[in-house]
N, C-alpha and C positions, 0 to 999 in steps of 0.2 A: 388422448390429448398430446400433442407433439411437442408442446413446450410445456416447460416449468418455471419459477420464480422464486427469488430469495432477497427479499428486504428485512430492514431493519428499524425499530420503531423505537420510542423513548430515548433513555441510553440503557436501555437491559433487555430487550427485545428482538427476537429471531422468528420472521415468519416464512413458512414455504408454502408453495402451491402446486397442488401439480404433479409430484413428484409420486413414485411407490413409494409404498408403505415402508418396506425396507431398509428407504432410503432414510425417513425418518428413524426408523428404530436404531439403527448404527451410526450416524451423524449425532446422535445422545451420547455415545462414545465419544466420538474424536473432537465433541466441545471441551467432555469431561477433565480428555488428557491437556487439552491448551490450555484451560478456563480454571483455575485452580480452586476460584470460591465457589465454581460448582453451579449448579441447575435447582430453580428455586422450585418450578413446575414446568409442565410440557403438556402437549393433548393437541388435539383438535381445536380450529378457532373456528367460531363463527357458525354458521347454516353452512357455509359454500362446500361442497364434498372436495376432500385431498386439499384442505389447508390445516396446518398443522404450524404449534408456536412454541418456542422456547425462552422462557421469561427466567434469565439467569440471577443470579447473586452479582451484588454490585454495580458499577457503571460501566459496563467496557465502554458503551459507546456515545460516552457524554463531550462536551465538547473542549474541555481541559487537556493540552498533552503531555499528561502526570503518567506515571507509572502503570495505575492502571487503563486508562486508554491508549498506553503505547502496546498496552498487553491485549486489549481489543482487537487492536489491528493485526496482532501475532495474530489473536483466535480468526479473525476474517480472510486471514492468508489462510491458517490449516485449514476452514471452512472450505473454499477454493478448491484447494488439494484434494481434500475428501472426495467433492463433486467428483473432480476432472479423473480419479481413479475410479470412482464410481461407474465410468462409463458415458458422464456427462459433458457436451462442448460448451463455453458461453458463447452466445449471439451476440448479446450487447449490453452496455447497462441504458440506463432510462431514467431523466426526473421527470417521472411523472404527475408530479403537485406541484402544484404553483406557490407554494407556503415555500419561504426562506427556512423554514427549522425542518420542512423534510428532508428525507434523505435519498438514494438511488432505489432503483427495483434493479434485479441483474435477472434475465432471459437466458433462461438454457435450452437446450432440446439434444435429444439421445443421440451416441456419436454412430454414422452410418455401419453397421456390417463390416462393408468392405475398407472403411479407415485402416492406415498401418495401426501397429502393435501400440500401447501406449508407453511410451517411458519413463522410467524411474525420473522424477527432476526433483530438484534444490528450490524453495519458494525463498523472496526476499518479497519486503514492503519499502516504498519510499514514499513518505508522507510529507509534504509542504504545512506549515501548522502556524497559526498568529499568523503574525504578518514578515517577521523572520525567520522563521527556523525552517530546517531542514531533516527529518529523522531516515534513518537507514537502520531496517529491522531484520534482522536476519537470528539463525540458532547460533552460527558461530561468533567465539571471540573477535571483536572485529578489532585492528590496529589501525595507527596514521601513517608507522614506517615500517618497511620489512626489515626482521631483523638481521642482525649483520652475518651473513653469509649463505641465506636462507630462509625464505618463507613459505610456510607448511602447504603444499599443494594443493590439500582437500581443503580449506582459508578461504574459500571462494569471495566469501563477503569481506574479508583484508583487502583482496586483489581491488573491490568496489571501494572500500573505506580512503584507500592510496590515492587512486586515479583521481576519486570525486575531489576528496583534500588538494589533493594538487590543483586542479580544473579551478575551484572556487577560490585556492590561491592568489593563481596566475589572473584569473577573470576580476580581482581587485575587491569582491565581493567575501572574503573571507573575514567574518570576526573573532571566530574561537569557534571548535569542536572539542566534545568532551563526549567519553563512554562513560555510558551509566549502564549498569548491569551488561544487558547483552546487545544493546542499540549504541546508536549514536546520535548526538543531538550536532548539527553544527547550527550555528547561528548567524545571519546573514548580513552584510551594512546595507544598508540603506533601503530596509523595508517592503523586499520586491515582489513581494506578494500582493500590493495594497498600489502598486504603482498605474498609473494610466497613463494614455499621452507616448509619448518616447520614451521614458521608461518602462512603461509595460512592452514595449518593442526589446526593449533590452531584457525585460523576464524572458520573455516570449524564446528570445536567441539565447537566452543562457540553460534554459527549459533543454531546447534541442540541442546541447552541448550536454548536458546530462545525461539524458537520453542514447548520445553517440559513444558516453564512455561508457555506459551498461552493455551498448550492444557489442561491444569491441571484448567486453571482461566477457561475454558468451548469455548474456543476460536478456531473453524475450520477452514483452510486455504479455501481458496475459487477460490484465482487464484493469479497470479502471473502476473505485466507487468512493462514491461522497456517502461514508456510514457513519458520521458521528454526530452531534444533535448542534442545532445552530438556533437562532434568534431569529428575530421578524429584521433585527438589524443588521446582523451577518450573517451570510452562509461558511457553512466549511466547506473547506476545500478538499477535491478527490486524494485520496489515498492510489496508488499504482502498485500495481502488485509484476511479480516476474518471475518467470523460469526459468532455467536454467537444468539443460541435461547432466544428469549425476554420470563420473566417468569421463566429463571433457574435459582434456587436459587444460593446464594453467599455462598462460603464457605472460609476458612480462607488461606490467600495467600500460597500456595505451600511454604516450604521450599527446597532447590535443596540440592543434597546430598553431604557430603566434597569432597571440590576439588581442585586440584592443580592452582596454582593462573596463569593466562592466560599468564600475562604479565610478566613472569620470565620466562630465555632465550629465548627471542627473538631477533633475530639476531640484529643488526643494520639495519635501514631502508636507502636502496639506491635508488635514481630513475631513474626508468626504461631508459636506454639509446632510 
């Protein structure tokens, strides 16, 4: 079989398909070291041959963005990682269920032979959450100013924490960011998660202004997945994950070019009937 599959079920739930045996066996590892409460059971699921499930401790993948679902989305980055060292490309992700509380399927298939070498990369997460916020998950300390004379080169997610703060600044949309542990939470005015109409125009443009200061900080998207549980009344929103070559040098945080401030006229926010 040329491809494989990784979704996520409940909020505790890890299934694959498809994959060598292998892959299952040492992927029980690299949850173990992300996922700190650990693995409740694993095995085979189901009749289907080469589906195999991992029913962990706790929520990671519930739809609250508390501590431990920010810590979910850490284990779905390492997850990621494992694959892509494993020898594995993603294709795509996929919602494939018509249910608002599903979540994505992601499609992998083996990487050709003849591909270059793989390299070493750095994973970050950037999660859109509620209808406000903003999280930036990375392993390093991450700051909003470099300190005075100097900031640590291998900081890669500083270089991210700087740009973005400033960007969501200047774009009028800034209300407060704050580190908690090793993430960052900013928090957003005027609700632009939940926006339609010309506001969602202005998501939509502030999206790909995010997006231009990751690429500039050296940061490649890598894939894209909706893995945390949602309601018949909301879905969550995709998680974006990125790479980044270990070894590229730091350069000095992007400045983004003048721009009209986000959060002037924007409609009044009504909701949704």
């Amino acid at each position: 079989m040329p491809f494989a599959s990784l979704s996520f079920h409940k909020t505790d739930t890890i299934r694959l398909l498809q994959f060598p045996e292998e892959i299952y066996l040492n992927l029980q590892h690299a949850i173990l070291a992300s996922w700190p409460l650990g693995i409740e059971s694993d095995g085979p699921f189901g009749t289907t041959d080469g589906s195999y499930q991992f029913k962990l401790k706790g929520k990671p993948f519930g739809w609250l963005m508390n501590r431990e679902s920010v810590g979910g989305a850490r284990l779905v980055r390492d997850i990621l990682a494992f694959i892509y060292y494993s020898n594995w490309e993603t294709v795509m992700p996929l919602a494939y269920a018509e249910r608002l509380s599903s979540k994505d399927l992601l499609i992998f298939r083996p990487r050709p032979p003849e591909a270059a070498p793989l390299l070493q990369m750095e994973w970050l997460a950037l999660a859109p959450a509620k209808s406000d916020r903003l999280y930036v998950i990375g392993d390093s300390q991450p700051v909003f100013q470099a300190p005075r004379g100097m900031l640590a080169e291998t900081n890669h997610v500083a270089w991210v924490t700087i740009s973005l703060t400033q960007l969501l600044r200047e774009s009028g949309v800034l209300q407060s960011a704050e580190t908690k542990y090793n993430w960052v939470e900013y928090k957003l005015k005027g609700r632009p998660w939940s926006r339609g109409g010309e506001g969602g125009v202005k998501t939509r443009a502030l999206l790909l202004r995010i997006l231009h200061v990751l690429d500039q900080c050296g940061w490649t998207a890598h894939t894209t997945i909706q893995h945390r549980t949602g309601n018949d009344d909301r879905r969550m929103l995709d998680t974006i994950f990125f790479r980044r070559p270990k070894g590229l040098p730091s350069t000095t945080p992007p400045r983004s070019p003048p721009i009209q401030p986000l959060a002037s006229g924007l409609p009044p926010y009504t909701r949704p009937k």
